[in-house]
C-alpha positions in Angstrom: 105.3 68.6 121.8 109.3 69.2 123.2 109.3 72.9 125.3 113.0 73.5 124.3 114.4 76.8 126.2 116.4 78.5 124.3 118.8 82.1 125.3 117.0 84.2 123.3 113.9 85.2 121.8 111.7 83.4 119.0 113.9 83.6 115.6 117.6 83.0 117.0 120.4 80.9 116.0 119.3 78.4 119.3 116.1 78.0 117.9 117.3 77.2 114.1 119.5 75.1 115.9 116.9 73.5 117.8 114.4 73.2 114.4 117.4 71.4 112.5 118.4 68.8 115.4 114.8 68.0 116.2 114.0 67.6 112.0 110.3 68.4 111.9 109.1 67.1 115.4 106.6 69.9 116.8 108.5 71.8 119.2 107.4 74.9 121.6 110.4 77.5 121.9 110.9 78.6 125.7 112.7 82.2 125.5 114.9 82.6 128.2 117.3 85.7 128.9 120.3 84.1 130.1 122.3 80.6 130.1 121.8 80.4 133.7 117.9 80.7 133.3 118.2 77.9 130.4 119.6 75.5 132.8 117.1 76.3 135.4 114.6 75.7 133.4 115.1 72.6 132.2 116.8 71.2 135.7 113.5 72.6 137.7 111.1 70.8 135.3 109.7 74.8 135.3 108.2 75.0 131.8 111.0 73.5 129.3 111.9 69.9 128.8 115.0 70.3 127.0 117.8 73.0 126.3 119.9 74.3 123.6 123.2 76.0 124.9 125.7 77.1 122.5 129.2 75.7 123.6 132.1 76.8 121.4 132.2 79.0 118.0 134.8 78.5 115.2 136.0 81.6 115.3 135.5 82.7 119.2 135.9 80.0 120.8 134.3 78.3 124.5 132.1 79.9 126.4 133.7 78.7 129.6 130.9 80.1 131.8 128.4 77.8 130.3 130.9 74.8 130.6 130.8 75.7 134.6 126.9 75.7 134.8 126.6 72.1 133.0 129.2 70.9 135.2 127.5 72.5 138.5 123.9 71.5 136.9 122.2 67.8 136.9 121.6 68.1 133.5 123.4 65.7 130.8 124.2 66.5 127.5 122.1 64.3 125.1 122.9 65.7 121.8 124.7 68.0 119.8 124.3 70.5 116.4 126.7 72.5 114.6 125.4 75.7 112.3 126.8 78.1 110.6 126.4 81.3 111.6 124.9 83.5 108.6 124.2 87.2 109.5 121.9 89.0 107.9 120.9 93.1 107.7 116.7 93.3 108.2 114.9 96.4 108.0 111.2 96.8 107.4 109.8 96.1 104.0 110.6 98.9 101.6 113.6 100.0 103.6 117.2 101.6 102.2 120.7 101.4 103.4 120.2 105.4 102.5 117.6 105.0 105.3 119.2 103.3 108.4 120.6 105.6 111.1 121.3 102.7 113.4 121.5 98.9 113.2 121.3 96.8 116.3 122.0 93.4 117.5 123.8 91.0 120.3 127.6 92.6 120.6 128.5 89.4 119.3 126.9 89.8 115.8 127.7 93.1 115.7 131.2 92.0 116.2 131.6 89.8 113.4 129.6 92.3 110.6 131.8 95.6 111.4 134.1 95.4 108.1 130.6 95.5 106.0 129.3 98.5 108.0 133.0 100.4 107.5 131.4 101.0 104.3 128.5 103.0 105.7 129.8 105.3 108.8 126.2 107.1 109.1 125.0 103.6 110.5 125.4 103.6 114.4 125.6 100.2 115.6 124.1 99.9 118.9 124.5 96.4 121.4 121.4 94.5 122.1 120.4 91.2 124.2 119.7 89.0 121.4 119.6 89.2 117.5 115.8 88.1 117.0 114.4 90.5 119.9 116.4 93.4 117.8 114.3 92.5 114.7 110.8 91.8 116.8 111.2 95.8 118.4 112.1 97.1 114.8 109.2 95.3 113.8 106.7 96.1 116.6 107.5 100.0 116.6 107.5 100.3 112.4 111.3 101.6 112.7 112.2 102.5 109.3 115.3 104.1 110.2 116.7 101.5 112.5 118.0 97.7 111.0 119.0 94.2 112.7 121.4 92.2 112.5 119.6 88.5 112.5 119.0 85.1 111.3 116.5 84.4 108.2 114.0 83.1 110.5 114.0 85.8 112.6 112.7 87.8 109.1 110.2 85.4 108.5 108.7 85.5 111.8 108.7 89.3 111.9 108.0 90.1 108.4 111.0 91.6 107.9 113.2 91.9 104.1 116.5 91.2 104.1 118.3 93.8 102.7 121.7 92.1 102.4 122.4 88.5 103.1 125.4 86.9 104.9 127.1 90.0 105.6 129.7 88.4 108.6 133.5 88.6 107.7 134.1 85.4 108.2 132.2 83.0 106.5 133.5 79.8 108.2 131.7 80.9 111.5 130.2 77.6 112.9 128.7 77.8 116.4 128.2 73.7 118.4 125.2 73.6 120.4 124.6 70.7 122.5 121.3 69.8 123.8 120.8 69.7 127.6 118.1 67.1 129.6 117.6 66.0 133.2 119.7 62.8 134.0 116.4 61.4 134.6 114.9 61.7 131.0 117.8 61.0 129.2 117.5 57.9 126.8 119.5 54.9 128.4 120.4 53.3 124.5 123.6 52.3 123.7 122.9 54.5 120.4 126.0 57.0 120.8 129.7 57.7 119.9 130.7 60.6 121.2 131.2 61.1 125.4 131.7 64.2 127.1 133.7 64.2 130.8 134.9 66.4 133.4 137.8 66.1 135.3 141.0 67.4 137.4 144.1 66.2 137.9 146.8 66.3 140.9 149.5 68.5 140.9 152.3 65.9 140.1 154.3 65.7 137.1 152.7 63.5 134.3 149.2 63.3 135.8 147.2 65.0 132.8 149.7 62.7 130.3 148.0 60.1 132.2 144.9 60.4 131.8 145.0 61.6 128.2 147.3 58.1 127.7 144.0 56.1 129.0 141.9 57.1 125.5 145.1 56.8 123.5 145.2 53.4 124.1 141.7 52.9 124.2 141.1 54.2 120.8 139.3 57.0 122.4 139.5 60.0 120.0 139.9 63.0 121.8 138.1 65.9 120.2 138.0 68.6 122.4 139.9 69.7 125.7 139.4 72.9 127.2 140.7 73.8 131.1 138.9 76.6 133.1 140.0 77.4 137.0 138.5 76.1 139.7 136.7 78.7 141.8 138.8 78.8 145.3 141.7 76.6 144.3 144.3 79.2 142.4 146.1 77.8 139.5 144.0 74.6 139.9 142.0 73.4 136.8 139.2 71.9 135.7 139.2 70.0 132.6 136.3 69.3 130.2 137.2 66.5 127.5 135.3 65.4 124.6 135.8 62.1 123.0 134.5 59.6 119.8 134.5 55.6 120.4 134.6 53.6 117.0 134.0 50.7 119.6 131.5 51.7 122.4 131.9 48.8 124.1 135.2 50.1 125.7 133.1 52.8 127.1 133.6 51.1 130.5 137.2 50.6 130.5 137.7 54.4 129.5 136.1 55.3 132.6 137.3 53.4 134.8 140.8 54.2 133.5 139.8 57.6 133.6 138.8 57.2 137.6 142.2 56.1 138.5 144.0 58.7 137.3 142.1 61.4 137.4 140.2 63.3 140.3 136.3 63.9 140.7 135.4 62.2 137.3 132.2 63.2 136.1 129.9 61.5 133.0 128.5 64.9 131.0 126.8 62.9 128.5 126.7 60.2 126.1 125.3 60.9 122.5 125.9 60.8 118.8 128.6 63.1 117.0 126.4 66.3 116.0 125.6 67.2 112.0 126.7 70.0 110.2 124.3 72.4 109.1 124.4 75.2 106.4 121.6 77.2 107.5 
């Protein structure tokens, strides 16, 4: 059985996410209550053999922060998922809108479900840690006047009704998780497509062209490129790149062209392109 840590609690979008890349392979769910403890986790070998970190959202965009701690970890990206995020009101079986004096959740959730609740201005809506530990205390302490934003499993798992489904503004919010190993017990096949690197560039005119010119005429199809600064270097950057080979056999040559023009190179992992999910 995988130990996957997750941030979060039993029943959040990491854990569907988990379920779906995983497809019916027994897995134990290792809550963990911040990124930071994910990656410690997993890079310790201190109870959870893989973890699922959400990276970017459609509508939100990176979370730079947890771009830093893969970069600053040992662990490789071995895998990715993308889902789309459907929010959901729970309240305890039986339960009213009429009811609810407050409805909580991860700011986050909240965030994306405040034009529903503009509708009902007796609802407080109060910030939580996580979406599926908002429906487990609502559950726990029989609060019928209290409601959770969460996912569907998190209703199944607490025995919760969903009182209104999909209730987010935007309903093309998709969130990419990738899955996070030790560089030790990641799979050495030749069975990917997609790469993911880290890099910087020197301060000279072109040098970022140059480096971006290397997968252009490699057939390297850049998919992602996001910068964040590097701690003690001001107006210096660090540059996370993610790219698809058609023809992995120019893996090599990418990298190596990648070496010479850029500065401290690193390999963040080598997988397949992720799946889209519905939820």
């Amino acid at each position: 059985m995988k130990k996957v840590a997750i941030q979060g609690y039993p029943g959040a979008f990491h854990e569907i996410a988990a379920r779906l890349y995983y497809n019916g392979t027994p897995l134990e769910i290792v809550p963990a209550d911040t990124f930071e403890e994910v990656v410690s986790l997993v890079e310790n070998n201190a109870g959870a053999d893989i973890g699922m970190m959400a990276i970017e959202n459609s509508i939100a965009g990176s979370l730079l922060y947890n771009y830093n701690l893969i970069n600053r970890s040992s662990l490789q990206i071995s895998g990715e998922v993308y889902l789309r995020i459907k929010q959901n009101l729970l309240v305890l079986p039986g339960s009213d809108l009429s009811e609810l004096k407050e409805v909580q959740s991860h700011y986050m959730a909240i965030a994306q479900c405040k034009e529903y609740f503009k509708s009902y201005p007796h609802i407080k809506l109060v910030e939580t840690k996580d979406t599926a530990e908002s429906a487990r205390y609502i559950a726990e302490n029989n609060l019928r006047s209290v409601g959770a934003i969460a996912s569907t499993l998190a209703a199944e798992m607490y025995g919760l009704d969903i009182l209104k489904e999909s209730i987010e503004t935007n309903k093309l919010n998709y969130t990419r998780f990738i899955v996070l190993e030790h560089f030790m017990n990641v799979p050495h096949d030749d069975g990917f497509n997609k790469v993911s690197v880290s890099f910087a560039v020197s301060h000279k005119t072109g040098s970022l062209y140059k480096a971006l010119k290397v997968l252009n005429d490699l057939d390297a199809n850049m998919t992602k490129i996001q910068s964040t600064p590097i701690p003690g270097r001001p107006w210096e950057y660090l540059f996370f790149v993610d790219f698809l080979l058609d023809d992995t056999g120019k893996f090599g040559n990418v990298i190596q062209g990648l070496s010479e023009t850029t500065l401290g190179l690193k390999i963040l992992g080598k997988y397949k392109a992720g799946q889209n999910y519905e939820d």
